[in-house]
N, C-alpha and C positions, 0 to 999 in steps of 0.2 A: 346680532352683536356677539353674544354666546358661541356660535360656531367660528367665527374670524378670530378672539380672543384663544380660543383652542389650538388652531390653526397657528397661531403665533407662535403660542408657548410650545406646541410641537416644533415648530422652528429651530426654538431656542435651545429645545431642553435637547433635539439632534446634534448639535452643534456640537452642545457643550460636552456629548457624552464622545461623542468624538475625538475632543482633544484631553477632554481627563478619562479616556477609559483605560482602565490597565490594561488590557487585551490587544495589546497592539503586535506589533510586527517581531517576528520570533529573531533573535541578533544573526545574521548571514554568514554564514561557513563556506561560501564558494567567489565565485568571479560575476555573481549575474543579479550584480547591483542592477540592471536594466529592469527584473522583474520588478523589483521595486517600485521602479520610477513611471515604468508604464500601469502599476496599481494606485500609486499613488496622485497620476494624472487622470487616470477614470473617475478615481472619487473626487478629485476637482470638478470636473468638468459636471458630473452628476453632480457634485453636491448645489454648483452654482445652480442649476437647474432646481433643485429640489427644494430650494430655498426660494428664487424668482419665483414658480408656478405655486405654491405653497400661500407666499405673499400675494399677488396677484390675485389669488381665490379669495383670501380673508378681506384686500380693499375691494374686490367685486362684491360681496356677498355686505358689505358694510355702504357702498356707494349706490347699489344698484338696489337695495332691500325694499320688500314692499311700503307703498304709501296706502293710506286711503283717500279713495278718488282717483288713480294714477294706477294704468292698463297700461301693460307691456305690449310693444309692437313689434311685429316682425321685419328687421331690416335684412339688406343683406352684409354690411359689414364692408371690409375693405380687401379689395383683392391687392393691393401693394403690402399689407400688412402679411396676409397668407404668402405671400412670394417671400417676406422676408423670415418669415416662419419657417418654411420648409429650407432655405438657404439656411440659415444659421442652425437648425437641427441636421443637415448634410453634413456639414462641415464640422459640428461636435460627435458624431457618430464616427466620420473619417478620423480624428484626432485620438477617437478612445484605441480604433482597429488597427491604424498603423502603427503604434509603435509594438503591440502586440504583435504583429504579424511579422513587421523588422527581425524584435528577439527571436521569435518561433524558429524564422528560417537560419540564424545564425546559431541555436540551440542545437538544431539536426546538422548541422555542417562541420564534425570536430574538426583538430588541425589534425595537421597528418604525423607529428609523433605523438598522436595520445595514447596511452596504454588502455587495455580493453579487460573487461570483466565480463559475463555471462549471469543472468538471474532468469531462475525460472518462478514464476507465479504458478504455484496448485494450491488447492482447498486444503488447509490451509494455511502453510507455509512458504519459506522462500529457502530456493539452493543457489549456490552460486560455483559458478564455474570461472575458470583462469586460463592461458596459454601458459602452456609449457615452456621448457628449454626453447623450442622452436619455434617458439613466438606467434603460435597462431592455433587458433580450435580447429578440435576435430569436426568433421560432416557430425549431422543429426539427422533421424528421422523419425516416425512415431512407431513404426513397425520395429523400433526396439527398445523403446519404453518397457520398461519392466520394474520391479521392486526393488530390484540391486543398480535397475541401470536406469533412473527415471530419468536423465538428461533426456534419453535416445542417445546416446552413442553409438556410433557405426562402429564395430571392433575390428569391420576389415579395415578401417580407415589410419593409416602410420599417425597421423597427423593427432588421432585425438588419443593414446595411448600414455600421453604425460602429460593429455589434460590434467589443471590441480581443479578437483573436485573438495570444496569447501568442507570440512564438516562440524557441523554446526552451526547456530545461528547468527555467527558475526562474521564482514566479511572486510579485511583490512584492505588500506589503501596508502599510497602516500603523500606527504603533504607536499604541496607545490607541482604537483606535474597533471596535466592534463589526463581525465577519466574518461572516457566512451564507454556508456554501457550497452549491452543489448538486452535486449528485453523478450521474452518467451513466456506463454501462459500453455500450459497442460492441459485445463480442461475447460476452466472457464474465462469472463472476463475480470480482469485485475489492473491495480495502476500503481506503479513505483511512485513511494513519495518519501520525500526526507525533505521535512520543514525549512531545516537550516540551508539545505541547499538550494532552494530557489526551485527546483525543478522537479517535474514528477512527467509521467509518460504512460497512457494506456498500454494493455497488455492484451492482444487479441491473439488468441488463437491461430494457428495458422499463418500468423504473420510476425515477425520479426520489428519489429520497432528499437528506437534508442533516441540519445541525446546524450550531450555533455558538459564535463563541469570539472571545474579546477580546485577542489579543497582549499582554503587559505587559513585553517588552524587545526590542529591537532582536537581530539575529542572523539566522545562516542554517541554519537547520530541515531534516533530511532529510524524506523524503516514500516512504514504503516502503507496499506491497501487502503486508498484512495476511488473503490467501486465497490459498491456492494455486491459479496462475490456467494453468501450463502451463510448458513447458522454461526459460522463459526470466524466470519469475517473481523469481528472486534479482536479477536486473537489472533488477527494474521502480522506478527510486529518482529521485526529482526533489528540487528544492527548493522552499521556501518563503522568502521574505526579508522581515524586517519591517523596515523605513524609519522614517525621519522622513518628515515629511511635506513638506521642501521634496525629500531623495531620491526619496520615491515618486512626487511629480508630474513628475519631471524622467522617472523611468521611463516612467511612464503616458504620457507625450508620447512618445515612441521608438516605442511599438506601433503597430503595421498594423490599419488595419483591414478588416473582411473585405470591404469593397468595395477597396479598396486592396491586399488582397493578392491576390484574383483578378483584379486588371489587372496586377500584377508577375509573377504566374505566367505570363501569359497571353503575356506579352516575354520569358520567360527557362528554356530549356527545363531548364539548370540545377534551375531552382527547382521546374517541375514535377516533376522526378524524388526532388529531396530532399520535396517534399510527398505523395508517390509512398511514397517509403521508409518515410516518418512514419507514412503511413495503414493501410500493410501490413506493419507491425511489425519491419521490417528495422534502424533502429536500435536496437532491444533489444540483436542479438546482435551487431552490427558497429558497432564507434567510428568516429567519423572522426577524435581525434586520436591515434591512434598504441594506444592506451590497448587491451591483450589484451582478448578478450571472447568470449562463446558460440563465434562464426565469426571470420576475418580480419580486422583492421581494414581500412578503406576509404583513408585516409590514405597516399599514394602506390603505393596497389595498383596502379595504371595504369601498363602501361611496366615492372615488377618483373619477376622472373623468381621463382617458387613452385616450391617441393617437395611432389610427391602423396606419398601413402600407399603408393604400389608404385616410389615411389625416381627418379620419374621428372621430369624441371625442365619447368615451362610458363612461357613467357612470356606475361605477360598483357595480351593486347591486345581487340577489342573482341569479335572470334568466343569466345574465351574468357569473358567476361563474359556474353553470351549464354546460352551452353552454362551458365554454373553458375547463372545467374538462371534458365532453364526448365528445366535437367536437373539439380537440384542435386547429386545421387547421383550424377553419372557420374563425376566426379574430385572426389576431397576431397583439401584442403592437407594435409600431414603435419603431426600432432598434433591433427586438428581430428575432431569424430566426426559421422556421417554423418548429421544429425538435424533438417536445412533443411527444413521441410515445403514440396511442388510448389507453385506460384503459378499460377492461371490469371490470363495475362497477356497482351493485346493486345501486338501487334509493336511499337506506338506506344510503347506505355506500357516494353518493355523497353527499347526506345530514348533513353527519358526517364532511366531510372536509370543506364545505359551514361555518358549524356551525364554525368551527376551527378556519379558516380564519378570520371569523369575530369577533374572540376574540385579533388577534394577532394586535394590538394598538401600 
């Protein structure tokens, strides 16, 4: 009687926290009310079940309980009853998949004036790429992945030359016209997700993915890694900002493009080191404004004086940045834990982030 009485009020008290729980559904910034509807038809359909099977155990366990004098025998049951079993669990299983699989294939199928955007997933952060003037990205490959050029940009390629390469962590858009994104991951696995929009998309390596989505109000959208992608995956969060469309044009003009950003790297060694940082996942775990994070923030680290873990004060000056850019394990700040993976890094190239750092004030 004890076990069915349980079983009840587990029933109940599901039910209930279902419809008064404040954790429901995040309010929708896109056109794909269907995800909705198709999440909100699996928990029907499961909950009926969850309830029926739930009930059913508490009257068997209360109808069937032992007696004294009264041996349970072995029957075989009813085979019309099993036929209507598996029928009615067929047809609730068909119910949950279709209309998920409806949205999915209509998700990957934009229309054909959607405007396109570029996001690259690496450890971990996000960049994001535009078409130019001429309306379309340049070629990629990996054999020109570099620090200044993590897209891969082909630089023989005309086409990607007024690529707008994002810089920074928010990437505008505008309200009411159709989004396509594409999706690219660097090194590992990652997954585009923004709450509000309904949609989110694996990020494999090696392969190019996308979906799309229509904004329906103005706002700024967080942007989180939906795969666990490595230490620093809680900090992998950008934005997205939908505009009007005199704000977004005013945006769109600000960006660099990728010929234009490799002649401003090319003058400021500042810049190379901050493209440097970006490319080899160093801003995941270090801010530059002030703001705690994985490791120390970079924001007036230069010229400070730090406390190790064996009680000891460093002044940080440029042999010190060295040392923890190529030895990261040999001193850690107190309260930080020892978990900087090694960098092979050209003398150049640590010289570049040195430089970097000590601009960031």
């Amino acid at each position: 009687m004890a076990l069915a009485l349980v079983l009840t009020l587990i029933v109940v008290a599901a039910l209930g926290f279902h419809y008064l729980s404040p954790w429901w559904l995040t309010p929708i910034a896109s056109n794909w009310q269907q995800m909705d509807d198709a999440l909100l038809l699996t928990f029907a359909i499961t909950g009926v079940a969850f309830v029926v099977i739930n009930l059913f155990v508490a009257y068997a366990v209360v109808r069937f309980r032992h007696r004294d004098g009264v041996r349970a025998a072995a029957t075989h049951g009813s085979t019309r009853l099993e036929w209507w079993l598996v029928g009615t669990t067929s047809v609730a299983i068909f119910a949950m998949l279709a209309p998920g699989l409806s949205v999915y294939a209509k998700l990957i199928d934009p229309p054909r004036d959607a405007m396109v955007f570029e996001v690259l997933g690496q450890q971990w952060q996000w960049h994001y790429r535009l078409p130019g003037r001429d309306g379309k990205l340049g070629s990629t490959d990996v054999r020109f992945i570099s620090s200044a050029n993590p897209y891969g940009l082909n630089p023989a390629d005309p086409s990607g030359q007024d690529d707008l390469l994002v810089d920074g962590t928010e990437v505008h858009i505008p309200i009411g016209r159709p989004v396509r994104v594409l999706l690219r991951a660097q090194d590992v696995l990652h997954d585009f997700y923004v709450p509000e929009f309904r949609t989110r998309m694996n990020m494999v390596p090696g392969m190019v993915t996308s979906f799309w989505f229509t904004p329906t109000r103005t706002g700024k959208f967080e942007v989180m890694c939906a795969q666990l992608c490595g230490i620093g995956h809680f900090n992998m969060r950008s934005y997205v900002v939908v505009d009007e469309a005199p704000a977004y044009q005013a945006w769109l003009a600000a960006q660099l493009t990728f010929a234009g950003t490799a002649a401003a790297g090319a003058k400021d060694a500042g810049k190379q080191g901050r493209l440097l940082a970006q490319a080899r996942g160093c801003a995941a775990c270090h801010s530059v404004d002030g703001n705690p994070g994985v490791g120390p923030t970079w924001k007036g680290l230069f010229g400070k004086s730090e406390t190790m873990n064996d009680g000891a004060a460093v002044h940080v000056d440029e042999a010190y940045l060295r040392e923890s850019i190529t030895s990261p394990a040999a001193r850690i700040v107190k309260g930080y834990q020892p978990i900087m993976p090694t960098q092979q890094l050209s003398p150049e190239e640590v010289a570049q982030l040195v430089d970097y750092i000590k601009t960031i004030r």
